[in-house]
VEXMAR-540540 format. One record per atom (N, C-alpha, C): x, y, z; residue number from 1; atom name. Coordinates in steps of 0.1 Angstrom, whole numbers, plus 5000, padded with zeros to 4 digits. Each point is the difference from the previous one (the first is absolute). Layout:
<atoms>
ATOM   c1   c2   c3 seza nulum
ATOM    X    Y    Z  NUM    CA
...
</atoms>
This chain:
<atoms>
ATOM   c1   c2   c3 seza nulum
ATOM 0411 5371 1557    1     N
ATOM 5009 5004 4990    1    CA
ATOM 5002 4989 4990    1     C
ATOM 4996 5001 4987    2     N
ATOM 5003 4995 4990    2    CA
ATOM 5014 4994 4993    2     C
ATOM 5004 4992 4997    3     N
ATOM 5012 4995 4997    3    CA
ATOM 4999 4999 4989    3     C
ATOM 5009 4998 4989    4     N
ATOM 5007 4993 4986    4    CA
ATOM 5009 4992 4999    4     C
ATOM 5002 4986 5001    5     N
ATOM 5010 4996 5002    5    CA
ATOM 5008 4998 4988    5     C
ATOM 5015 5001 5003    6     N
ATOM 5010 5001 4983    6    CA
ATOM 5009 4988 5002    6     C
ATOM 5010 4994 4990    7     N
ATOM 5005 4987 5004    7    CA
ATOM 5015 5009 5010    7     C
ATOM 5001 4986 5002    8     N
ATOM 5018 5007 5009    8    CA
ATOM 5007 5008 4993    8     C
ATOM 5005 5006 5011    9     N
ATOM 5013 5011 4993    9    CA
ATOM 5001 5008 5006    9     C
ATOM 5016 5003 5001   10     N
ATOM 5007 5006 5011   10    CA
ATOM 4998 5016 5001   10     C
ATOM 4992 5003 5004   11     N
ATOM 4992 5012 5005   11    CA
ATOM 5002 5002 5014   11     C
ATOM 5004 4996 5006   12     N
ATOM 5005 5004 5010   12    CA
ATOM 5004 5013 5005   12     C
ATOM 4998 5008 5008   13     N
ATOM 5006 5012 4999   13    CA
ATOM 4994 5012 5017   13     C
ATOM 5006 5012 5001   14     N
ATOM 5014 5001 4993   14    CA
ATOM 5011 4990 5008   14     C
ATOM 5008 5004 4989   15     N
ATOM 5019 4993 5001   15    CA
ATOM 5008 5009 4999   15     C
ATOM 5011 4997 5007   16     N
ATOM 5011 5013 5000   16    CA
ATOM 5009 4998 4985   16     C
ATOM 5004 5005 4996   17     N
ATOM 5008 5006 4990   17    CA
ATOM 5014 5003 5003   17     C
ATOM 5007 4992 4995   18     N
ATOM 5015 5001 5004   18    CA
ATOM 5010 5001 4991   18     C
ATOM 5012 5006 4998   19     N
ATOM 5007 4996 4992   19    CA
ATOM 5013 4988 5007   19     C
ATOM 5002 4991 4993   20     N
ATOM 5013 4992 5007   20    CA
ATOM 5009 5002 4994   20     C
ATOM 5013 5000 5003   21     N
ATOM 5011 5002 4997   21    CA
ATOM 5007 4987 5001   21     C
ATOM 5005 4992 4994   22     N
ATOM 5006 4986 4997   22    CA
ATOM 5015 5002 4994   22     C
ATOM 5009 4990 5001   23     N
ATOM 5014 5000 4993   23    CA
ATOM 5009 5006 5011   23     C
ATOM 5009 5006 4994   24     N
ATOM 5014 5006 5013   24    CA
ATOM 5002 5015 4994   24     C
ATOM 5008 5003 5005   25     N
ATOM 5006 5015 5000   25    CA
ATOM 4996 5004 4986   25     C
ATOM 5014 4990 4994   26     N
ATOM 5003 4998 4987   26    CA
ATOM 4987 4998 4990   26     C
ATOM 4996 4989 5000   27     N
ATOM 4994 5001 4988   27    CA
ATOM 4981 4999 5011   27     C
ATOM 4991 5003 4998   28     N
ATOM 4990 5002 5007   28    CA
ATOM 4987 5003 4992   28     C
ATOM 4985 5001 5001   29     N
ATOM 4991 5001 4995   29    CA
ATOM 4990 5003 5009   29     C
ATOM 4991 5010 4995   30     N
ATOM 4988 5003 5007   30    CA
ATOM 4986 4995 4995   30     C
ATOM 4990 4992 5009   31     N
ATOM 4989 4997 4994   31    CA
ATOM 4990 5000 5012   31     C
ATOM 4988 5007 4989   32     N
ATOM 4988 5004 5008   32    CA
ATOM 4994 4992 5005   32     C
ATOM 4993 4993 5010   33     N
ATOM 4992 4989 5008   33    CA
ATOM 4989 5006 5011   33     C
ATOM 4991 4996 4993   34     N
ATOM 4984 4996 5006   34    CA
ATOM 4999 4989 5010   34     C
ATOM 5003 4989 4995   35     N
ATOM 4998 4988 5002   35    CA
ATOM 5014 4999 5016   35     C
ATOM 4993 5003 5009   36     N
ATOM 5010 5005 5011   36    CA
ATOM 4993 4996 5011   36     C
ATOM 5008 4992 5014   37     N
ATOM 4995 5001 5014   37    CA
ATOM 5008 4997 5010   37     C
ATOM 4990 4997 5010   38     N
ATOM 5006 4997 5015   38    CA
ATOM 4992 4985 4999   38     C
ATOM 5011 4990 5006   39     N
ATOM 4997 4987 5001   39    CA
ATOM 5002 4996 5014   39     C
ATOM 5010 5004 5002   40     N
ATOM 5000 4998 5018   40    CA
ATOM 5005 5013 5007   40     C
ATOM 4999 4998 5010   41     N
ATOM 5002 5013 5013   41    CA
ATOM 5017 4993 5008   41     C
ATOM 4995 4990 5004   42     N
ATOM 5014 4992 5007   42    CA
ATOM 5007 4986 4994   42     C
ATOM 5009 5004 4996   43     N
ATOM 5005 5009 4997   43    CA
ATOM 4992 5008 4983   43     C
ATOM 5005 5016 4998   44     N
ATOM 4997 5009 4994   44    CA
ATOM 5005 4991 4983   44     C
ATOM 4985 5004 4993   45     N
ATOM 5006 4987 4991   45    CA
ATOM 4987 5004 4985   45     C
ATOM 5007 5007 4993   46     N
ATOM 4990 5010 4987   46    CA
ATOM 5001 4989 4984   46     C
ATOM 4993 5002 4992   47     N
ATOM 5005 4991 4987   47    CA
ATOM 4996 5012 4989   47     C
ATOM 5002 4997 4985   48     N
ATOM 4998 5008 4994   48    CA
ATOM 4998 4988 4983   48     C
ATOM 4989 5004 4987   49     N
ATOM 5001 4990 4997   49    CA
ATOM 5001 5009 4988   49     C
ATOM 5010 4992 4993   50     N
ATOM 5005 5005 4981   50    CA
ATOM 4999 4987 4992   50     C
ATOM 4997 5002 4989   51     N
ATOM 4999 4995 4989   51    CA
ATOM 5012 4993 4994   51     C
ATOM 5004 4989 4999   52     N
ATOM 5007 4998 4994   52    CA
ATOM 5006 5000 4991   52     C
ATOM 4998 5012 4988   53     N
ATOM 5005 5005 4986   53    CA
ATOM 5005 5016 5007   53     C
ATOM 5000 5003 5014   54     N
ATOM 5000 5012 5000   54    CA
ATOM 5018 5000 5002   54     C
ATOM 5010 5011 4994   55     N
ATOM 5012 5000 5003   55    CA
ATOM 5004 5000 5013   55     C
ATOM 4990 5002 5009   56     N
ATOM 5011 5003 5017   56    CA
ATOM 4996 4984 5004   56     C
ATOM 4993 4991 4996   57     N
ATOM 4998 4988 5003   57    CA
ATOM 5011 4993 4999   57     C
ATOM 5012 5002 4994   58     N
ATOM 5010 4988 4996   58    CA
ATOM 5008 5009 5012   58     C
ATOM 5003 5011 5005   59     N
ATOM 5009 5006 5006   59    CA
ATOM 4997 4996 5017   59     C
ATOM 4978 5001 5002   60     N
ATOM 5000 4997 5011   60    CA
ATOM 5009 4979 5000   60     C
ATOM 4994 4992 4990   61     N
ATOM 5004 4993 5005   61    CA
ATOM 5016 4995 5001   61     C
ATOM 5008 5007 4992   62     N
ATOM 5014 5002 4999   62    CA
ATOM 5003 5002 5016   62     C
ATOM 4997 5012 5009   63     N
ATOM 5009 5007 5010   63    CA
ATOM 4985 4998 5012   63     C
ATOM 4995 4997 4998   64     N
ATOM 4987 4993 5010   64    CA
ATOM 4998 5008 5011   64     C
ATOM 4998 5017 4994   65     N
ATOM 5001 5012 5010   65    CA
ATOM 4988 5010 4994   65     C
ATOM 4997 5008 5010   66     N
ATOM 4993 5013 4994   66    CA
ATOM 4995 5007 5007   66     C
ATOM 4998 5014 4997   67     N
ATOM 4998 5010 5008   67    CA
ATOM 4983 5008 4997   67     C
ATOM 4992 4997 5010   68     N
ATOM 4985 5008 4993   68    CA
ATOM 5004 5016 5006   68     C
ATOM 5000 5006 4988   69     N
ATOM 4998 5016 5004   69    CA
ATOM 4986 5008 5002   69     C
ATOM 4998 5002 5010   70     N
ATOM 4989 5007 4999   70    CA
ATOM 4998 5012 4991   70     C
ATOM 4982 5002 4992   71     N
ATOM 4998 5009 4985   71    CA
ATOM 4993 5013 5013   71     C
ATOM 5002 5013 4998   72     N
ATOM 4999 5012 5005   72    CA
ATOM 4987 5001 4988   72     C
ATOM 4991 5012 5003   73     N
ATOM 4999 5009 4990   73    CA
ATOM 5005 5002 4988   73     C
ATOM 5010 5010 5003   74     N
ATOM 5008 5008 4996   74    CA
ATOM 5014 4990 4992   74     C
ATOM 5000 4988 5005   75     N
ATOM 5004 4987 4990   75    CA
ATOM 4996 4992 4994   75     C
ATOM 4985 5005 4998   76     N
ATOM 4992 4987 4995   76    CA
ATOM 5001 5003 4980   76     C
ATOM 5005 5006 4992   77     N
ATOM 4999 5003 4989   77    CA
ATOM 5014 4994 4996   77     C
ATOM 5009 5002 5009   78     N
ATOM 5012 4991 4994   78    CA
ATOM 5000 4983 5006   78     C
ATOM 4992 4998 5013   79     N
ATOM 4998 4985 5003   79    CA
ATOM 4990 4996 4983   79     C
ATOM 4994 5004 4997   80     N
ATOM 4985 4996 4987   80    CA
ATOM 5013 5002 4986   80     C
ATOM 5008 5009 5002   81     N
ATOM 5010 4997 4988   81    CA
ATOM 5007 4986 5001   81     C
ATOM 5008 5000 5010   82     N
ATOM 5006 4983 5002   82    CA
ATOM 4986 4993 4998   82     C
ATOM 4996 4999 5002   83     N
ATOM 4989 4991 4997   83    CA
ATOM 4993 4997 4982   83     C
ATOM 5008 5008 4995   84     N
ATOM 4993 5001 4985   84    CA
ATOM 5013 4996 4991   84     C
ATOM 5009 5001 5008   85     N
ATOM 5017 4999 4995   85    CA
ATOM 5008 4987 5000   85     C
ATOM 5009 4996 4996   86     N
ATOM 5004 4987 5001   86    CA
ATOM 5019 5006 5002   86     C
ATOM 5003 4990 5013   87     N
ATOM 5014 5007 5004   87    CA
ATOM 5009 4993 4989   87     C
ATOM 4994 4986 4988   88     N
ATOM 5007 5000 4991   88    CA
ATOM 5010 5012 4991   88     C
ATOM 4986 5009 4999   89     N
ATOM 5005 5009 4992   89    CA
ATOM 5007 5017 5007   89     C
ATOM 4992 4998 5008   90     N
ATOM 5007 5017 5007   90    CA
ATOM 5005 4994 5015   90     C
ATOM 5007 5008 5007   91     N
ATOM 5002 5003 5012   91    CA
ATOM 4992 5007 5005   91     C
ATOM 4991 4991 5009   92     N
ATOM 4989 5012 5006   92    CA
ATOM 5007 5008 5009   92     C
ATOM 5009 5001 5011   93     N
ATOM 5007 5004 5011   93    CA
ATOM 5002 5014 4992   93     C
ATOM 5009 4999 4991   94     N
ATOM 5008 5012 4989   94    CA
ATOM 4989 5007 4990   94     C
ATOM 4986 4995 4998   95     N
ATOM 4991 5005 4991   95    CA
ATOM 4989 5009 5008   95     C
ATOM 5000 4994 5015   96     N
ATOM 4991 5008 5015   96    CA
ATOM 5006 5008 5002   96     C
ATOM 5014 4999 5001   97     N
ATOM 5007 5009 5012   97    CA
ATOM 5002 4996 5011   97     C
ATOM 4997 4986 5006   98     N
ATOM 5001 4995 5008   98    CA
ATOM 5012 5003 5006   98     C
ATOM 5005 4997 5015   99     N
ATOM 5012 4994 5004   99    CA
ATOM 4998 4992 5005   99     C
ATOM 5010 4990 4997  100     N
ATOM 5001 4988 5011  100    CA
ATOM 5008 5003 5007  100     C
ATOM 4993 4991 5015  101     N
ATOM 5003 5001 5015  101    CA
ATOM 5008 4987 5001  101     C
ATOM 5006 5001 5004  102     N
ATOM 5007 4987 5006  102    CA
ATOM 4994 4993 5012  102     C
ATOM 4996 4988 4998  103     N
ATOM 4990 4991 5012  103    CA
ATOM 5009 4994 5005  103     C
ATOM 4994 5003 5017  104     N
ATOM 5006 4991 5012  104    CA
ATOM 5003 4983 5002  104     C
ATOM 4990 4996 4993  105     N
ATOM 4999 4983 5001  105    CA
ATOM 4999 4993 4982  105     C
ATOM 4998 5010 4988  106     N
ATOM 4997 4991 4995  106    CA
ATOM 5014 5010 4983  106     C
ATOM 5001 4991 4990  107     N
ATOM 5010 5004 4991  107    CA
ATOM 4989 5012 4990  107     C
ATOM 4983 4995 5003  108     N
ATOM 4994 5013 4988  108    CA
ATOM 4998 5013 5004  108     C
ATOM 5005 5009 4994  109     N
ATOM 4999 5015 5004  109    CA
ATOM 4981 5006 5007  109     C
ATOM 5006 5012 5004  110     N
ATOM 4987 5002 5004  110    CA
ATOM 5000 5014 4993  110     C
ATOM 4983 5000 4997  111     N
ATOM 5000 5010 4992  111    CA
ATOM 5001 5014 5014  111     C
ATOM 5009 5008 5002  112     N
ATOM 4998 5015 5009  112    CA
ATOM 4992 5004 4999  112     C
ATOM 4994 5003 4991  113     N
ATOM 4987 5009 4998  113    CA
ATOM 4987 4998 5008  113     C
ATOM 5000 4988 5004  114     N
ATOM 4988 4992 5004  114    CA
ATOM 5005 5000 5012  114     C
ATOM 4985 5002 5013  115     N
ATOM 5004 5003 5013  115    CA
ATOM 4999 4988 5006  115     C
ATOM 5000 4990 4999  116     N
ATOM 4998 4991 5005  116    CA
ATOM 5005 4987 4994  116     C
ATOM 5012 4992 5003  117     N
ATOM 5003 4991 4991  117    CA
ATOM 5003 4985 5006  117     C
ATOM 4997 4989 4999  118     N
ATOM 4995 4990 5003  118    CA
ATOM 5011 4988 4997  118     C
ATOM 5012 4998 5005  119     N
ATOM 5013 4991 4993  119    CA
ATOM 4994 4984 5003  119     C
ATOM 4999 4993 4985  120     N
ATOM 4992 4986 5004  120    CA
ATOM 5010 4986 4994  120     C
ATOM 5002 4992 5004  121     N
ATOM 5006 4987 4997  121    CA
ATOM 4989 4989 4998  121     C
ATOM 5001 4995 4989  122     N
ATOM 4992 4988 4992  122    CA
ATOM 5002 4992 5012  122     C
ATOM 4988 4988 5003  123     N
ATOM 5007 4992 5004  123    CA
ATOM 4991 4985 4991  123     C
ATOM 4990 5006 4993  124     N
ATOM 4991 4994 4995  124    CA
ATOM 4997 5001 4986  124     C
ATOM 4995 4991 4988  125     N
ATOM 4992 5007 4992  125    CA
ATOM 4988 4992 4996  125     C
ATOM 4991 4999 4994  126     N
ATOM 4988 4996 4998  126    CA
ATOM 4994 5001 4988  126     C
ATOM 5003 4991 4987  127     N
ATOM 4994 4999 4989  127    CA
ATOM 4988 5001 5002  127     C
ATOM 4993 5009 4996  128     N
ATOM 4982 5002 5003  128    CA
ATOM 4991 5004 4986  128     C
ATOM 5008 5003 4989  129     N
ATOM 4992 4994 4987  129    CA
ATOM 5006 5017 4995  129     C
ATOM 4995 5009 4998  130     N
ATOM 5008 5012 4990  130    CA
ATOM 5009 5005 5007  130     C
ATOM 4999 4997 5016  131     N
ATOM 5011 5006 5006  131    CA
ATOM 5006 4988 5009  131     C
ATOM 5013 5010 5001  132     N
ATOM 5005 4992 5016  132    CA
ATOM 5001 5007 5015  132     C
ATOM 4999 4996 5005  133     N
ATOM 4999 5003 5019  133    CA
ATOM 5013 5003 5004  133     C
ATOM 5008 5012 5003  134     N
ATOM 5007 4995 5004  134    CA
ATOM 5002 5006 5018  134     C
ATOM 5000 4990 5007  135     N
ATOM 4999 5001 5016  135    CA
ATOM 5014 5008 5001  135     C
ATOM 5000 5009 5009  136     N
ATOM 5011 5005 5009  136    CA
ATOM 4996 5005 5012  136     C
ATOM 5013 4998 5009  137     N
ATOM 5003 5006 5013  137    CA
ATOM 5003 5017 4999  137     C
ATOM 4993 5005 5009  138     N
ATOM 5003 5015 5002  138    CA
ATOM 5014 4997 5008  138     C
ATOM 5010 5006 4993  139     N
ATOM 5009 5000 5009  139    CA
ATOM 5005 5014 5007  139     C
ATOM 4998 5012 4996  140     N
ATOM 5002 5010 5000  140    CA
ATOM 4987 5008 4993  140     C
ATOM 4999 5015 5007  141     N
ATOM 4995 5013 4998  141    CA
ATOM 5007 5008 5000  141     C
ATOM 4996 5011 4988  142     N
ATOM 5007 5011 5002  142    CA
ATOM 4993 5014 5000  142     C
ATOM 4996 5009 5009  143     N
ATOM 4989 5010 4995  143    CA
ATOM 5008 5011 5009  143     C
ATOM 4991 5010 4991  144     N
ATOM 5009 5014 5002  144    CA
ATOM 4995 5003 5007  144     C
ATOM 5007 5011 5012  145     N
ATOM 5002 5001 5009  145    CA
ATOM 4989 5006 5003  145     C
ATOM 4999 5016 4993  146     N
ATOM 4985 5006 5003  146    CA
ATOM 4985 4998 4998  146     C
ATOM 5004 4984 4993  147     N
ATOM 4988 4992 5007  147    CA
ATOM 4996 4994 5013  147     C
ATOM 5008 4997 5007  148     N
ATOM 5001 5000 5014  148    CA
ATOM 4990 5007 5015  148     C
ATOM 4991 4994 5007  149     N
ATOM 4996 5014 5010  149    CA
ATOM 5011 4997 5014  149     C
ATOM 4991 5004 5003  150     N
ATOM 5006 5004 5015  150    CA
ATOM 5007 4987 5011  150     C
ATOM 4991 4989 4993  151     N
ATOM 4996 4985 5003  151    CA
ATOM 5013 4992 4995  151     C
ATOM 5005 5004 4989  152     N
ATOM 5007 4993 4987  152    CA
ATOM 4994 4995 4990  152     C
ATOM 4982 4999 5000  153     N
ATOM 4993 4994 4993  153    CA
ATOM 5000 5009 4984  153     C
ATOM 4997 4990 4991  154     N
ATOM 4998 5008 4988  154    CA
ATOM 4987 5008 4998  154     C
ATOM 5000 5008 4995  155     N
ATOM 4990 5011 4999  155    CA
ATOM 4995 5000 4989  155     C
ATOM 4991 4992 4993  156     N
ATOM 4999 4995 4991  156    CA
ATOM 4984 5009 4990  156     C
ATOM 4999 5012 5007  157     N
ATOM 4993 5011 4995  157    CA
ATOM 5006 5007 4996  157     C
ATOM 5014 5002 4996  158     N
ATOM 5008 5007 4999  158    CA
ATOM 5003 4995 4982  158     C
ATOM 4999 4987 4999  159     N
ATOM 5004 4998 4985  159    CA
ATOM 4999 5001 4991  159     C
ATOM 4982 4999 5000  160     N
ATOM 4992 5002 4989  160    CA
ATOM 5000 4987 4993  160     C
ATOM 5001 4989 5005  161     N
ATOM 5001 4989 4991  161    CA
ATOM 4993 4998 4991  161     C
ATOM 5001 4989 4989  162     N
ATOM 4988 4995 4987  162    CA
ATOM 4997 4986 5004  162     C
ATOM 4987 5002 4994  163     N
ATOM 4989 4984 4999  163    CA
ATOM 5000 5000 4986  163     C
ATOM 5002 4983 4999  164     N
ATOM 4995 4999 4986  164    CA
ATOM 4985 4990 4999  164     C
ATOM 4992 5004 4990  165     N
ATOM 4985 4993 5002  165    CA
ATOM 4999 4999 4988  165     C
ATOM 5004 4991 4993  166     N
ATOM 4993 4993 4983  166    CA
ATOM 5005 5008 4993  166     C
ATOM 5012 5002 4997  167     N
ATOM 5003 5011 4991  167    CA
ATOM 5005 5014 5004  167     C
ATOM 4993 5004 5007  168     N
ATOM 4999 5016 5005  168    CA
ATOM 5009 5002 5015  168     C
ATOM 5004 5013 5001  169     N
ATOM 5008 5004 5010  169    CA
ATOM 4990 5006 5014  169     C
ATOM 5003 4997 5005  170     N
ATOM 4994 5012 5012  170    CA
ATOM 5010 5003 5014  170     C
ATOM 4996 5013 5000  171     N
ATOM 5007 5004 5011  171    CA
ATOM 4990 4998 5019  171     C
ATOM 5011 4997 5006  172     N
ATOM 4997 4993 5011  172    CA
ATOM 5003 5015 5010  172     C
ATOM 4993 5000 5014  173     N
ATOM 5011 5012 5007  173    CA
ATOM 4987 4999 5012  173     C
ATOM 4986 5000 4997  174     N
ATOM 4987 5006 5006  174    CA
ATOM 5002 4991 5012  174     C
ATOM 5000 5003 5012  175     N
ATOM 5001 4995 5013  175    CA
ATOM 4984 4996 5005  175     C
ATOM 5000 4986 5001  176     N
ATOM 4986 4994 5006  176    CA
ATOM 4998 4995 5008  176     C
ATOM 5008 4998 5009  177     N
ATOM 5002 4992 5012  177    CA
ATOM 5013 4995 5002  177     C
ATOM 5000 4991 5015  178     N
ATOM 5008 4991 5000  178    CA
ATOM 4997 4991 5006  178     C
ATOM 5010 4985 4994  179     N
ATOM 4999 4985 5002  179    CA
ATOM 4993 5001 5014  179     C
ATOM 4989 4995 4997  180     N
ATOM 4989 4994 5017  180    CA
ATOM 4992 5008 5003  180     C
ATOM 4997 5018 4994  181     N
ATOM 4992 5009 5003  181    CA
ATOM 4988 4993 5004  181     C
ATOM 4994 4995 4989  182     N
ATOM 4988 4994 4999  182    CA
ATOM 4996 4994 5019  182     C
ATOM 5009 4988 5005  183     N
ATOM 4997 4999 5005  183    CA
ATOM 5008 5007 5016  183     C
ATOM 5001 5015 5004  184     N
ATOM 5004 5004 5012  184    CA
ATOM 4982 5003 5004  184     C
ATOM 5002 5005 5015  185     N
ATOM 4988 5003 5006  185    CA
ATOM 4994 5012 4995  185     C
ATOM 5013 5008 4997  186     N
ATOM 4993 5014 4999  186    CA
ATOM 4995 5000 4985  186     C
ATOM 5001 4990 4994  187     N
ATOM 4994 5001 4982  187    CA
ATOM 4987 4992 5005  187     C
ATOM 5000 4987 5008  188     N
ATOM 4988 4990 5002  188    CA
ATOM 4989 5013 5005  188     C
ATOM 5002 5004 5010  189     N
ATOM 4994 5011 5008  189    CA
ATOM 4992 5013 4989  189     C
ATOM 5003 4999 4991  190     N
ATOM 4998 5015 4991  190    CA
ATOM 4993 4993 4994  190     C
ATOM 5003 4989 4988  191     N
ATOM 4995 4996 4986  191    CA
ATOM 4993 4988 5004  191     C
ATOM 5000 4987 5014  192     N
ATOM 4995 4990 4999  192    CA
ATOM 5012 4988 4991  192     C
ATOM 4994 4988 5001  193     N
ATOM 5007 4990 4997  193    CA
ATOM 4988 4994 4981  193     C
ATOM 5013 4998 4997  194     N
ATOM 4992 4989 4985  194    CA
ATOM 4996 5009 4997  194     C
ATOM 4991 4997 4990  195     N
ATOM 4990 5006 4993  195    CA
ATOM 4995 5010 5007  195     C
ATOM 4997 5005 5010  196     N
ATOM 4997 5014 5010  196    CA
ATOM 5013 5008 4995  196     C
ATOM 5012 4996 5000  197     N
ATOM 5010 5007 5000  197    CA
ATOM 5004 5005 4988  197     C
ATOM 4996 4990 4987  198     N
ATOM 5005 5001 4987  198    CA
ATOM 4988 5016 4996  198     C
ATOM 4981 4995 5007  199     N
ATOM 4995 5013 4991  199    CA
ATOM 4999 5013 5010  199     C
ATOM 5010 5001 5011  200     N
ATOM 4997 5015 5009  200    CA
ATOM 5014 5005 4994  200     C
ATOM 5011 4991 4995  201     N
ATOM 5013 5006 5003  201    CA
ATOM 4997 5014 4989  201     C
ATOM 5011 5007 5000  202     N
ATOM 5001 5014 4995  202    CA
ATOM 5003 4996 4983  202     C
ATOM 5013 4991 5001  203     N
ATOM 5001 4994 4985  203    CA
ATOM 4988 4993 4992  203     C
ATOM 4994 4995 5005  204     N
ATOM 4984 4996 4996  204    CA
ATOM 4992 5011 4993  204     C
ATOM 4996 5008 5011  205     N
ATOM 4992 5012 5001  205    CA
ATOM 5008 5011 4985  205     C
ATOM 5010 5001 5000  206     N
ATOM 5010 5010 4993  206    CA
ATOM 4990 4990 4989  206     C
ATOM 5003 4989 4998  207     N
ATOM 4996 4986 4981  207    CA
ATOM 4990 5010 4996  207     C
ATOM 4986 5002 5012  208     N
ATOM 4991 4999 4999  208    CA
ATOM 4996 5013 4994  208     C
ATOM 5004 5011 5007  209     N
ATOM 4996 5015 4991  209    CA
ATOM 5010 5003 4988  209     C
ATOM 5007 4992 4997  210     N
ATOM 5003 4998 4989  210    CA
ATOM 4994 4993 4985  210     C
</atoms>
């Protein structure tokens, strides 16, 4: 396989797509974020990185809180509006239709609409050149109920969530496995290991008559 190589740049992808919600009841702001993760497991520990000319930047560092809402489908046109919008001038909460939820651990609202909401406390930030880092603790979850199975676990086919990849939206949902398939007996046993496994598998084979 032939390569091209291009200089750096954050191509990375995909990335989840979020809207955060920053500020208090009272006065509050919604802004779209790519630039999103998981940094630790123990404790549960996400960052999120904005620009420092952006308006919810002086609010995160004001009240050193924030809420990642998770973007649906079916909310991904008004998450891409906050994102084109500046809470200088509109109220995004009042221009969506949003409601704010009132959060368990932290002062920024949560957007309702979003099934899944993430209450985070700064504890960190990180000048890193157009943006800043800013580290928080998960301190709280909030997801609706009939996301839930039988387990308590979130059912996370049920969302319809969005990826973002260089610009562009994509919808996520197609079920391909799960964490460690690769290596149980009954997959080793069928497809082989390595390279045996990568050209018998079915997702291989599917590339190929395509």
């Amino acid at each position: 396989m032939s390569k091209i190589q291009l200089k750096g740049a954050n191509l990375l992808a995909p990335l989840p797509v979020v809207m955060v919600s920053v500020g208090d009841m009272e006065k509050s702001n919604i802004i779209t974020v790519a630039w999103t993760g998981i940094v630790c497991s123990v404790p549960p520990r996400v960052y999120i990185s904005v620009r420092q000319d952006r308006y919810s930047h002086s609010l995160l560092k004001e009240k050193g809180e924030f809420v990642i809402n998770f973007t649906t489908d079916k909310l991904l046109a008004a998450c891409d509006w906050c994102g084109v919008r500046s809470g200088r001038d509109v109220d995004k909460f009042d221009e969506m239709r949003f409601t704010k939820g009132k959060a368990n651990a932290v002062s920024a609202p949560l957007v309702d609409e979003s099934p899944v909401n993430l209450e985070c406390k700064v504890f960190d930030v990180l000048h890193l050149g157009s943006h800043d880092m800013f580290l928080a603790d998960v301190l709280a979850v909030d997801v609706d109920e009939e996301l839930l199975d039988e387990r308590g676990a979130i059912d996370y086919s049920k969302m319809n969530l969005v990826s973002y990849q260089h610009g562009e939206y994509h919808a996520t949902g197609k079920h391909l496995g799960r964490f460690g398939f690769a290596a149980q007996k009954k997959y080793i046993a069928r497809f082989g290991k390595g390279k045996d496994a990568m050209s018998d598998s079915p997702l291989t084979k599917r590339k190929r008559k395509n």
